[in-house]
C-alpha positions as CSV (number, residue, x, y, z in Angstrom):
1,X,-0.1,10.7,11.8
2,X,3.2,11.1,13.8
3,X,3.9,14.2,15.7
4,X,7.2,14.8,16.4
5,X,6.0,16.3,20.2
6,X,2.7,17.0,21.5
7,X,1.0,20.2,21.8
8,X,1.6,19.9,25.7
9,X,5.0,19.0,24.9
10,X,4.9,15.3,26.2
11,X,7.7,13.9,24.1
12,X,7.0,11.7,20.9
13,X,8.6,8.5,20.1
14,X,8.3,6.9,16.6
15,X,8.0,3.1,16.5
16,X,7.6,2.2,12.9
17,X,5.1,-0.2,11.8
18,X,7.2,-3.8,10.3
19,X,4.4,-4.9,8.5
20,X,4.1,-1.4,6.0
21,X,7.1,-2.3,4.0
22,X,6.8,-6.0,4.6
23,X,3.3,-5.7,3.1
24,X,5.1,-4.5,0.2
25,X,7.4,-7.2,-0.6
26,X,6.6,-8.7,-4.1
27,X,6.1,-5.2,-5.8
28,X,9.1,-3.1,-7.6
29,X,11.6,-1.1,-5.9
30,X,11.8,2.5,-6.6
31,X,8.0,3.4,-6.8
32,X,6.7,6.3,-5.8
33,X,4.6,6.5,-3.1
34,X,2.2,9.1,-1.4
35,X,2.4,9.6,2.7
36,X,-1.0,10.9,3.8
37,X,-0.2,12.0,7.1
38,X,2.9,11.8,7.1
39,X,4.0,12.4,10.3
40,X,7.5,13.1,10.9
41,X,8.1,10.4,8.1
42,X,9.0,7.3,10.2
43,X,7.6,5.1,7.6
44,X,8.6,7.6,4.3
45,X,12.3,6.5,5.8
46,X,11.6,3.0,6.3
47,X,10.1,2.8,2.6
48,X,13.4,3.9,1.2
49,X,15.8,1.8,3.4
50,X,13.7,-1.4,2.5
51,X,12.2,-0.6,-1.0
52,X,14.0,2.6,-2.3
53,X,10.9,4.0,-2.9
54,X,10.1,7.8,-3.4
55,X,8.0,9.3,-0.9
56,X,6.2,12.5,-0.7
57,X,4.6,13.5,2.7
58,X,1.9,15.7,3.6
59,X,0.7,16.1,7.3
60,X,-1.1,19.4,8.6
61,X,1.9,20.0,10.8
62,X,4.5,21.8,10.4
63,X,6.9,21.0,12.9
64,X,6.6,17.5,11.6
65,X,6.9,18.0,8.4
66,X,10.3,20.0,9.2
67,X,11.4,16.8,9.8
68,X,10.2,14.4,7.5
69,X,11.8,16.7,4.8
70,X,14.8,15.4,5.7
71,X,13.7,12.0,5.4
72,X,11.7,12.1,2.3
73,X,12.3,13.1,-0.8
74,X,9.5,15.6,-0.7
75,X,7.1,17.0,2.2
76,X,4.5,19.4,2.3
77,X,2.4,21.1,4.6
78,X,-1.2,20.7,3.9
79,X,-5.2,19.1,4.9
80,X,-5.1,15.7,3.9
81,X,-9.1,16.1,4.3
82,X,-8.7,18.8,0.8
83,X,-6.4,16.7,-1.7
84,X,-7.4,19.0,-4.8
85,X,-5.4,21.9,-2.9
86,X,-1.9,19.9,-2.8
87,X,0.3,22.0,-4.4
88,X,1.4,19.0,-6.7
89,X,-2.2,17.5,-7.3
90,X,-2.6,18.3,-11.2
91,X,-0.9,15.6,-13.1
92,X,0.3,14.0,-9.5
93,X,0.4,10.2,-9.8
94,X,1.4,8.0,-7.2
95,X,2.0,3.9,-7.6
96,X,0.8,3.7,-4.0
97,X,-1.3,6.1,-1.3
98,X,-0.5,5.3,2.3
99,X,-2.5,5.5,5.3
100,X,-1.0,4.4,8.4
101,X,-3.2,5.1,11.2
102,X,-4.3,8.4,10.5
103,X,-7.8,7.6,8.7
104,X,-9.1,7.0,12.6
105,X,-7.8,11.0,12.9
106,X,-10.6,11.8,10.6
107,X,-14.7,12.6,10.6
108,X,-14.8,11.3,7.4
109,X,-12.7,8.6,6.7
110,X,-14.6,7.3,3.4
111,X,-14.7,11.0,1.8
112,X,-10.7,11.3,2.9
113,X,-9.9,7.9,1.3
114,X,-12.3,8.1,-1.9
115,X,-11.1,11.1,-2.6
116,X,-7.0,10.5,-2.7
117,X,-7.8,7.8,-5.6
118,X,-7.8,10.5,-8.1
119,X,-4.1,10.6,-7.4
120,X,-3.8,6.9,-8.4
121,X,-1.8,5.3,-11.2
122,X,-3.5,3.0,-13.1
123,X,-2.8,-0.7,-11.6
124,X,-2.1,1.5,-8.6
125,X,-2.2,0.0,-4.5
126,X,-3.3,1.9,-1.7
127,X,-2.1,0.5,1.9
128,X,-3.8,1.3,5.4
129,X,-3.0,0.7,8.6
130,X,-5.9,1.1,11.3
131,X,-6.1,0.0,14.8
132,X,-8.1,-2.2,16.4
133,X,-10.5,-1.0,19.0
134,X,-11.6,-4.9,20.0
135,X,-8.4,-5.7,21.1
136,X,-8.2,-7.6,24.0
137,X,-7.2,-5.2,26.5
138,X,-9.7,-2.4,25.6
139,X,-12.2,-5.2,25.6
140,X,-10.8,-6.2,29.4
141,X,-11.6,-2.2,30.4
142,X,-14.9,-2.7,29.0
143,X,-15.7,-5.2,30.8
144,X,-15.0,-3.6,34.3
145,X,-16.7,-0.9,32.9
146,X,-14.0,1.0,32.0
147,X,-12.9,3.6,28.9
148,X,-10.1,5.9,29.3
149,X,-8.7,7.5,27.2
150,X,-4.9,7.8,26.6
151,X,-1.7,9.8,25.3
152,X,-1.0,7.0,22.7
153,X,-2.3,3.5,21.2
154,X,-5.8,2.3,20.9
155,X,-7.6,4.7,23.0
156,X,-5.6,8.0,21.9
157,X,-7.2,10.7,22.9
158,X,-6.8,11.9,19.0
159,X,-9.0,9.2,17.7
160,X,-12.0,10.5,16.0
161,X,-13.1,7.0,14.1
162,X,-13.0,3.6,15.8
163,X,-12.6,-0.2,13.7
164,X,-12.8,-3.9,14.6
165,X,-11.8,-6.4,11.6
166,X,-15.4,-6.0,10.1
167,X,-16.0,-2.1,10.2
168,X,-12.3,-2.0,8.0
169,X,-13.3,-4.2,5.4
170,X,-16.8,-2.1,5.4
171,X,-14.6,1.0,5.0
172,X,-12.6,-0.3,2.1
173,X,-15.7,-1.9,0.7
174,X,-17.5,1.8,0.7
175,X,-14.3,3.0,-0.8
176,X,-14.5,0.5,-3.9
177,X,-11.4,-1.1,-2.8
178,X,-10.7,-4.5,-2.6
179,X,-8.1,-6.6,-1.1
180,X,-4.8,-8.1,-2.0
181,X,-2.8,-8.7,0.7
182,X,-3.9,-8.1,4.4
183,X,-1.4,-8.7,7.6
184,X,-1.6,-7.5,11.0
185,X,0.8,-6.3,14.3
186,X,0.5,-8.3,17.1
187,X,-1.2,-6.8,20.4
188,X,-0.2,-8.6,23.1
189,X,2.5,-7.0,23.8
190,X,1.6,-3.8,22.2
191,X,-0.7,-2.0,25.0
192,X,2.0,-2.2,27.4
193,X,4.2,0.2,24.8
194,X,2.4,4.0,26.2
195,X,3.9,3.1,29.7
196,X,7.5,1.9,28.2
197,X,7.3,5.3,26.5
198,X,6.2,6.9,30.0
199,X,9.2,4.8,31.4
200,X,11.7,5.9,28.7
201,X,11.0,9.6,28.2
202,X,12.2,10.2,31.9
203,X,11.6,14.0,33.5
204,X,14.8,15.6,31.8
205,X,14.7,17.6,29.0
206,X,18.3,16.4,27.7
207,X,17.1,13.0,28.5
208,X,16.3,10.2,25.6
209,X,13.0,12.2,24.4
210,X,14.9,14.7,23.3
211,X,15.5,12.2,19.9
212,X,12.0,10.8,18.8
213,X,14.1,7.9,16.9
214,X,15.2,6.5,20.6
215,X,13.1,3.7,21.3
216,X,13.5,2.3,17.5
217,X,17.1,2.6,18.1
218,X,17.5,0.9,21.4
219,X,19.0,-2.4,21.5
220,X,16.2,-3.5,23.2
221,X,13.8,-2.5,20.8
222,X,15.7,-4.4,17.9
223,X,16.3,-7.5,19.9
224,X,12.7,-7.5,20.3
225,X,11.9,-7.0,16.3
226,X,14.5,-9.9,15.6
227,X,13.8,-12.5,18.2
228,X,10.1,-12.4,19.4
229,X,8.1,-9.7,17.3
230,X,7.7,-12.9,15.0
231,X,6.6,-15.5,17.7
232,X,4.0,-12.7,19.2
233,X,2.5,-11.9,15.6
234,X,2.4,-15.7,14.5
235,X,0.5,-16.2,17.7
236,X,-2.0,-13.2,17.4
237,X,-2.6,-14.4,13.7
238,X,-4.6,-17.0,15.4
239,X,-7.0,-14.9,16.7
240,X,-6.2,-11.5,15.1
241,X,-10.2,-10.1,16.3
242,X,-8.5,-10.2,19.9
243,X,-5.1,-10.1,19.5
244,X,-4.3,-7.9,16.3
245,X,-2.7,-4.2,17.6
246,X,-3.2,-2.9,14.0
247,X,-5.3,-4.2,10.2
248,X,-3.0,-3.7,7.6
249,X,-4.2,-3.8,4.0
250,X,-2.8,-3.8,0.5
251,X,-5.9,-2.9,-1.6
252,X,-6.7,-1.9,-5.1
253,X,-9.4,-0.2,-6.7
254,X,-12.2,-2.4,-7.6
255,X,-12.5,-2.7,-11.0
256,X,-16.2,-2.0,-12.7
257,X,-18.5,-4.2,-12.8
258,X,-16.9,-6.6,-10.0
């Protein structure tokens, strides 16, 4: 769930997640995809540079949704926790539902989740992303006694619903969904990101937070996805219960009788 600003107007920066539409690889081009939560459509964008899939958005808010209509090919305004009431949800089917990092936004994660399968194709995938609350540097405040919470990552102050490597696979287990592909984004770098964003958004309000796409664009930011994003995750995969930033999951319904 990506708001374009915050509600005390603290600028928002997007910084996609690589491992959504690398997750996908292997699957057909052109599908069409549902965005719960939408955001301001970071990933809806990045689904059709990669993939040239068709994504629909929903996300309760409007001023992102403003945005992500110009990104995707459809967005809507709506409670992702009331599915039934999309205006497209009779005869809606989607080839994949994705859920990237907004299902820790919710009291009921399981109810959400179960509930968006009635908008499934048959043979269809659903994808989540979740963060990790075990991570090594939450764990490091922990152990000095310490949990704050903060404008972005981990500990955002917006996190309702909290998941290590076991409490995901419990939640998609509940859900009847089992796994087919699972990846992760590496964390050590990744907690240092909300004061980079501190650091970037400056004081003025002509500065580079007036464009949310800034960071992602920064020829920083794209050295880093080219040269060491893939040393730093091929590290973390070695202990992903420390050093995973986010789960990501490529699931399907679990057939009957499984």
């Amino acid at each position: 769930m990506n708001l374009v600003e915050s509600k005390d107007q603290r600028p928002y920066f997007e910084i996609a997640n690589l491992e959504i539409p690398a997750i996908l690889q292997g699957l057909p081009q052109g599908l069409d995809v549902l965005d719960v939560g939408c955001g301001s459509g970071v990933h809806g964008a990045e689904l059709k540079r990669i993939h040239q899939h068709s994504v629909t958005g929903v996300d309760l808010s409007e001023e992102s949704i403003r945005k992500a209509s110009s990104r995707l090919a459809a967005a809507h305004v709506a409670d992702i926790t009331r599915p039934q009431d999309y205006p497209f949800a009779a005869g809606a089917g989607f080839d994949v539902i994705l859920f990237s990092d907004i299902l820790e936004h919710i009291y009921d994660p399981v109810e959400v989740l179960s509930s968006h399968l009635k908008l499934l194709k048959p043979g269809g995938h659903v994808l989540i992303s979740l963060p990790n609350i075990a991570i090594w540097n939450v764990r490091l405040e922990l152990l000095f006694g310490r949990f704050r919470y903060q404008d972005t990552g981990t500990l955002d102050r917006t996190h309702i619903r909290f998941f290590n490597q076991r409490s995901f696979r419990e939640l998609l287990a509940n859900c009847g969904l089992q796994i087919e592909k699972s990846r992760i984004t590496p964390g050590i770098l990744r907690p240092f990101v909300p004061l980079i964003k501190r650091l970037y958004g400056g004081s003025s309000p002509t500065g580079p937070q007036a464009n949310s796409s800034s960071i992602m664009d920064s020829r920083p930011y794209q050295l880093y996805c080219r040269r060491f994003y893939p040393l730093e995750r091929l590290v973390c995969q070695l202990r992903p219960n420390l050093l995973a930033f986010q789960f990501v999951a490529l699931c399907r319904p679990r057939s009957r009788g499984v």
